[in-house]
C-alpha positions in Angstrom: 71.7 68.9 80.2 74.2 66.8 81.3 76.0 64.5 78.6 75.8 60.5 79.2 78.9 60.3 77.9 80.8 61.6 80.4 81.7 60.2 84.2 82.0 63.1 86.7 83.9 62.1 89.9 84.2 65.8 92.2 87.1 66.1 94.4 86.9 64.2 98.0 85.3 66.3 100.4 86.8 66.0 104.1 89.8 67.9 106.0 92.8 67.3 103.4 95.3 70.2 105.0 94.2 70.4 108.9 97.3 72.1 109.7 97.3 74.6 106.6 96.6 78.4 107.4 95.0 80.7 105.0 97.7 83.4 104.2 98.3 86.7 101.7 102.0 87.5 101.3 103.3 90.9 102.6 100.5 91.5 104.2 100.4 94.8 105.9 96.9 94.1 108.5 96.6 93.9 111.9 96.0 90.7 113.6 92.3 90.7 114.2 92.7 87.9 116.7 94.9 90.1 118.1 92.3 93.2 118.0 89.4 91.5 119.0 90.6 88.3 121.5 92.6 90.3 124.2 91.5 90.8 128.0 89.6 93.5 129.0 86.5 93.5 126.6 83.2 91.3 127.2 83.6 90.7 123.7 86.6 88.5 124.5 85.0 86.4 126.9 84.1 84.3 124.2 87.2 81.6 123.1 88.8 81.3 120.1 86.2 78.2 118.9 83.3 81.0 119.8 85.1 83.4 117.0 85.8 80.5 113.9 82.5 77.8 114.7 79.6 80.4 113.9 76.4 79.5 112.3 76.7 79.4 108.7 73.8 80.5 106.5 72.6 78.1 103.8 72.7 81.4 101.2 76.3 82.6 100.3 77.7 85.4 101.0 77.9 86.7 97.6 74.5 85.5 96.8 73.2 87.8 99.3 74.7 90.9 98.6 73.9 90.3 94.7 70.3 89.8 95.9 70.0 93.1 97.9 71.5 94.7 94.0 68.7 93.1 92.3 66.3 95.1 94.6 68.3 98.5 93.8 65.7 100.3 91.2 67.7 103.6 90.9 71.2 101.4 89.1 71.2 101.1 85.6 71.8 97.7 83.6 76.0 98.9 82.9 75.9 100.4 87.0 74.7 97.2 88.2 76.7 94.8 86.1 79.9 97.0 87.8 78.8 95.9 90.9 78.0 92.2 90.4 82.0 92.4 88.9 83.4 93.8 92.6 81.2 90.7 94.1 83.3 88.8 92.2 86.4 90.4 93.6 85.6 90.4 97.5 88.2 87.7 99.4 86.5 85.3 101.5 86.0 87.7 104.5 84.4 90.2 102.4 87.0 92.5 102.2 88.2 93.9 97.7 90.9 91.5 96.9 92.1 93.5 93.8 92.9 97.3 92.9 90.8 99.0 91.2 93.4 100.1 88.8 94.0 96.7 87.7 90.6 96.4 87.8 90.1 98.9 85.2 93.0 97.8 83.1 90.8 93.9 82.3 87.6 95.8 82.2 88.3 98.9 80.4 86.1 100.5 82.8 87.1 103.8 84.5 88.8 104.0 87.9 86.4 106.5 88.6 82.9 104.5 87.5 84.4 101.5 89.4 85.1 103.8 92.5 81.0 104.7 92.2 80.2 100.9 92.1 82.3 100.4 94.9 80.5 103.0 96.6 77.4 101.3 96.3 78.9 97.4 97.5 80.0 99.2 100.2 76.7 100.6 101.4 75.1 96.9 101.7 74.7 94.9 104.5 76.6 93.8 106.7 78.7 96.9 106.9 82.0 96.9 106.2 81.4 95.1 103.0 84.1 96.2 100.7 86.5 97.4 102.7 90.7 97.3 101.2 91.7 96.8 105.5 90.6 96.3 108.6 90.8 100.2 109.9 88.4 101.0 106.4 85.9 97.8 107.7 85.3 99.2 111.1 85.4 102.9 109.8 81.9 102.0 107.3 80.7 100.3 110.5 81.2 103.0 112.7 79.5 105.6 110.0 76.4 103.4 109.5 75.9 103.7 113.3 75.0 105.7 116.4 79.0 105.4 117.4 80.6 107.7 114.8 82.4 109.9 117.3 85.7 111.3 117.2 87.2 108.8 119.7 85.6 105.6 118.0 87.3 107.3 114.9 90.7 108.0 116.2 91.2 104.8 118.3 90.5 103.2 114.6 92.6 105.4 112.6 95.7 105.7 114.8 95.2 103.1 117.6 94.5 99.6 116.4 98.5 98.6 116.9 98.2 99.8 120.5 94.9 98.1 121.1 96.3 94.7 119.1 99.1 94.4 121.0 97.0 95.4 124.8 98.9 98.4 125.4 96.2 100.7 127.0 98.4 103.3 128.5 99.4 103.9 125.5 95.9 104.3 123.8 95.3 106.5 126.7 98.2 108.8 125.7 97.2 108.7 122.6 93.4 109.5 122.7 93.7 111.8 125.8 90.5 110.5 127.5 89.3 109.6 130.9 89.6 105.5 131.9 86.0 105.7 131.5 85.8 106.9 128.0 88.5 104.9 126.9 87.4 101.7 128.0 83.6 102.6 126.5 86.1 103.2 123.0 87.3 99.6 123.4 84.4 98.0 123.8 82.7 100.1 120.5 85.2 98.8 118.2 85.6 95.0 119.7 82.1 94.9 119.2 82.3 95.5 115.7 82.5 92.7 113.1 86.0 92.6 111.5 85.1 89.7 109.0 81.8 90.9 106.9 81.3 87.8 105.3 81.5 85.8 108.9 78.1 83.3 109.3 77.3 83.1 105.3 78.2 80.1 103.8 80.6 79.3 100.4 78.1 77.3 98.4 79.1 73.8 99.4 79.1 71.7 102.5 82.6 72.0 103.6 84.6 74.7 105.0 88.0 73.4 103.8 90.3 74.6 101.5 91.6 71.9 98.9 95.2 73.7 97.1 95.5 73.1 93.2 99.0 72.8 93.9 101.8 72.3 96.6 104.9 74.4 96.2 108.1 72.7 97.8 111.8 73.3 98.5 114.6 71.4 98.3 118.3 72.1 98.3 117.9 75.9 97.5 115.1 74.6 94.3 111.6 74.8 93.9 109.4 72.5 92.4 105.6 72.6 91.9 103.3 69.9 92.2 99.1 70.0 90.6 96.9 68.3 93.2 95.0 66.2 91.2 92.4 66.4 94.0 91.4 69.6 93.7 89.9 68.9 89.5 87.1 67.4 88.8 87.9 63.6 87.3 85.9 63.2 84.2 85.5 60.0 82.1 84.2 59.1 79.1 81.1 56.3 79.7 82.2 53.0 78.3 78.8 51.6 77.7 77.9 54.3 75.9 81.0 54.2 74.1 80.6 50.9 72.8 77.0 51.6 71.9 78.1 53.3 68.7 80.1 51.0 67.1 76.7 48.4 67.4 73.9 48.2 64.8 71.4 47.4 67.7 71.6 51.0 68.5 71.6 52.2 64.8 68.4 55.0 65.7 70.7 56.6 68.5 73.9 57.0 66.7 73.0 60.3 65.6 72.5 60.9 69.1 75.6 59.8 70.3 77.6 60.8 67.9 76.6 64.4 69.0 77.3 63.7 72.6 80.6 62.4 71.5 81.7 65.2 69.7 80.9 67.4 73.2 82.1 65.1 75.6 85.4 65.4 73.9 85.2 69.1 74.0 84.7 69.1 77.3 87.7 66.7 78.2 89.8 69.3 75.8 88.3 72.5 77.5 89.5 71.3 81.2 93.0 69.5 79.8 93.6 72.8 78.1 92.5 74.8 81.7 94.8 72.5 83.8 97.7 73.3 81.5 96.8 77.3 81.5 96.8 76.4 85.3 100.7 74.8 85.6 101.6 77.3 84.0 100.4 79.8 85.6 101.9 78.8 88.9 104.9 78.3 86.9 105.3 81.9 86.4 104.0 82.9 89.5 106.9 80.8 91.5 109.7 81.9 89.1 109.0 85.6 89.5 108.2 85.4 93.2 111.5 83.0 93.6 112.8 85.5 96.0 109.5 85.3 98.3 109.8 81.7 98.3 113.3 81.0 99.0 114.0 83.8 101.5 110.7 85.9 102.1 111.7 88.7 101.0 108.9 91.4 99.4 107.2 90.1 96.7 108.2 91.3 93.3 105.6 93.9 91.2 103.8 91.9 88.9 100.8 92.2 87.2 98.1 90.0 85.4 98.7 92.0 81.8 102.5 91.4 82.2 101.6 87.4 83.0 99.0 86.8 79.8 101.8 88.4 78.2 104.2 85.6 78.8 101.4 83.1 78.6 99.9 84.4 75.4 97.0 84.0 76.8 93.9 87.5 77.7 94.3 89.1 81.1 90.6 87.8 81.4 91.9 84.2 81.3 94.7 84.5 83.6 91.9 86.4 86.4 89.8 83.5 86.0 92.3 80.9 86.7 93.2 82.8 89.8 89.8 82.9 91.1 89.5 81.0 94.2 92.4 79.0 93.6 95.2 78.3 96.2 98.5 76.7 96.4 100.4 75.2 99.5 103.3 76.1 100.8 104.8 74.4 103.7 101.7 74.9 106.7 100.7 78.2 104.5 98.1 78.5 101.9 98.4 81.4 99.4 95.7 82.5 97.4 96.8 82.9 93.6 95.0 85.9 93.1 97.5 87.6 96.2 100.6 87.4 94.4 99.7 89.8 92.0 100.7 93.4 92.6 101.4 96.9 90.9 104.7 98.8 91.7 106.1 102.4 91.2 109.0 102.9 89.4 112.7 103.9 90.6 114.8 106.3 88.8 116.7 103.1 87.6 114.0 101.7 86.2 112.8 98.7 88.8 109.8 98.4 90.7 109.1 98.3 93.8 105.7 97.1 95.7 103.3 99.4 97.6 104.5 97.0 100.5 108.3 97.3 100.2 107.7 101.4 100.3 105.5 101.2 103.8 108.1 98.5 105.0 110.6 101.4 104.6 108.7 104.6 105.5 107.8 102.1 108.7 111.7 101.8 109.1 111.8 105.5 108.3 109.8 106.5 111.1 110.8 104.0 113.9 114.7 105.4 113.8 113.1 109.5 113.8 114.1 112.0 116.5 110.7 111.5 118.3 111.3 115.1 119.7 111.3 116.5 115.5 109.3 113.7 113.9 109.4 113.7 109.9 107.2 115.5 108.4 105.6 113.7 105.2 107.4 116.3 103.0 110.6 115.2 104.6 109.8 111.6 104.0 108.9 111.8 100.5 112.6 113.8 100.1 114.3 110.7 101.5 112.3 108.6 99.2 113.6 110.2 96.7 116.8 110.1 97.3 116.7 106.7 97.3 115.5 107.0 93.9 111.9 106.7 94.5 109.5 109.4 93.4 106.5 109.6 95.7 103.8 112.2 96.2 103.4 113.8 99.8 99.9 112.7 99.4 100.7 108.9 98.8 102.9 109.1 101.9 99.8 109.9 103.7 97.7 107.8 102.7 100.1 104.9 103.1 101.0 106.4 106.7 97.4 106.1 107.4 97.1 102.8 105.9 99.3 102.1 108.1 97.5 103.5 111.3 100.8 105.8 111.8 99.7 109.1 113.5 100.6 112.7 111.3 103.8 114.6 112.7 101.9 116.5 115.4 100.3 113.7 116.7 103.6 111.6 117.1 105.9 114.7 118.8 107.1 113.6 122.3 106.5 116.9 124.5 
């Protein structure tokens, strides 16, 4: 029931940032304009407006996956709650936005039970729901179709750098297949849809991104600014006010006096979540300095550590990330991106799952391309730089990285 005490005025709707771009740090993803807006495909015939001004459906994009849940008879109330919780995590392309390890760490839920849910987001429609990159998204749409061959598969696991940057000579060394096939390849996976969530809407009228707060710098210092904007501006009602304090009204105090009390509460509740909120970025900024100032990897921190310093539940701290933004010159950062795990070196500092494919990248650019490394080799050089690795993370971040095994990437 809404009080009458109080005056709601909701931020301005309209284009507040037109030259802002959406942005995660250290992002390790292809360009999908690059994928799917090069030459050669009828898929690219259509221009850049074609791929952003789609149709957008009145339902949401998470109402509509929670809706096909509701219809899943065989999940149990705790299976189907995990799943309505990884809803809540998908980015606005439809892609997890958080680890599942973290994950587990504010739920106290398993890695493993959270692995089944995900399981289960994953095989909704439209495929590719749930995907941690753009190779995994077209992967779950290539398995849910007629097209799961071992050239669809291989041109998505080891060729989608080749393909980004139009290098089809290259993609034909690499796949060993006739002009014909190859091209038939191309087109399979620029067909495919590389945003999930594309044509659902977000739940309001607007697709514009309004940034709780602007980051700037200035002589080597940074300084953070709340929009005011992007809250809510809530009042209290002075005619209602004033009718307390008159005897005219004497049958409605009661009344009032009840709305009073919870209009204040209110006012308190979203003070106290704009603070939470300043603060928040405050930490963020001074532990990312480094990213800010000169770009450089972000630095491993997680929510735990950050409720920590804000005395505050790791619950809290995931809320106030939740679809909030900041700006940062003609960038706009999502909160929730800044967060990240790390491994530990021998010395004791951590270092980002970013920062370690940045260097077995660097690692594998400057090999002997007649005796590539092998990923035993590779996980001895990490160590000797102090970094303890598994051969099997090296893989999987080496296909995270669409890098092809040793055999695959020795010159004959």
């Amino acid at each position: 029931m809404r009080n009458p005490l109080l005056d709601v005025e909701m931020p301005p709707i309209g284009e507040p940032y037109p030259q802002a771009k959406i942005e995660k740090p250290d992002t390790d993803e292809i360009s999908v304009r690059e994928v799917f807006h090069r030459g050669g495909s009828r898929r690219n015939e259509a221009t850049d407006t074609d791929f952003t001004d789609v149709y957008l459906s009145e339902k949401t994009f998470s109402e509509y996956l929670l809706d096909q849940l509701g219809q899943m008879k065989e999940l149990d109330e705790r299976q189907l709650k995990l799943c309505r919780i990884l809803v809540g995590c998908l980015n606005s392309s439809g892609y997890m936005d958080c680890s599942l390890r973290e994950l587990s760490e504010v739920t106290g839920v398993s890695e493993f039970e959270l692995e089944q849910a995900l399981y289960v987001i994953q095989m909704l429609d439209p495929p590719g729901v749930g995907a941690s990159s753009l190779s995994e998204c077209l992967l779950i749409q290539l398995a849910q179709s007629s097209k799961f061959s071992a050239v669809n598969v291989a041109l998505v696991q080891r060729g989608l750098p080749l393909l980004a940057s139009g290098d089809m000579a290259g993609l034909h060394r690499l796949l060993g297949v006739s002009n014909a096939e190859l091209s038939e390849a191309v087109d399979t996976v620029r067909s495919l849809n590389p945003i999930p969530s594309q044509g659902f809407g977000n739940g309001n009228n607007t697709g514009y991104v309004i940034p709780e707060a602007t980051v700037s710098c200035e002589d080597g210092k940074l300084t953070v600014e709340l929009n005011r904007r992007a809250f809510p501006r809530v009042t209290l009602q002075n005619e209602y006010c004033d009718m307390l304090g008159r005897d005219e009204y004497s049958d409605a105090h009661d009344y009032l006096k009840k709305a009073m009390s919870e209009a204040k509460n209110v006012l308190y509740g979203l003070n106290e979540r704009e603070k939470t909120l300043d603060r928040l970025i405050g930490v963020i900024i001074r532990r990312q300095q480094e990213y800010f100032l000169h770009s450089t990897d972000l630095v491993p921190m997680t929510m735990s550590e950050v409720a920590q310093e804000l005395g505050c539940c790791v619950s809290t701290v995931s809320r106030a990330v939740s679809d909030k933004y900041i700006l940062f010159g003609s960038k706009l950062l999502p909160l929730r991106s800044f967060f990240a795990s790390g491994l530990s070196s021998t010395d004791g500092e951590a270092v980002t799952p970013s920062a370690i494919k940045r260097q077995l990248q660097n690692f594998i650019s400057d090999e002997d391309k007649k005796h590539p490394l092998s990923d035993e080799t590779l996980r001895c050089m990490f160590t000797k730089l102090g970094l303890n690795i598994s051969r099997r993370t090296i893989a999987k971040y080496r296909g995270e990285l669409n890098i092809p095994s040793t055999s695959q990437r020795r010159k004959r």
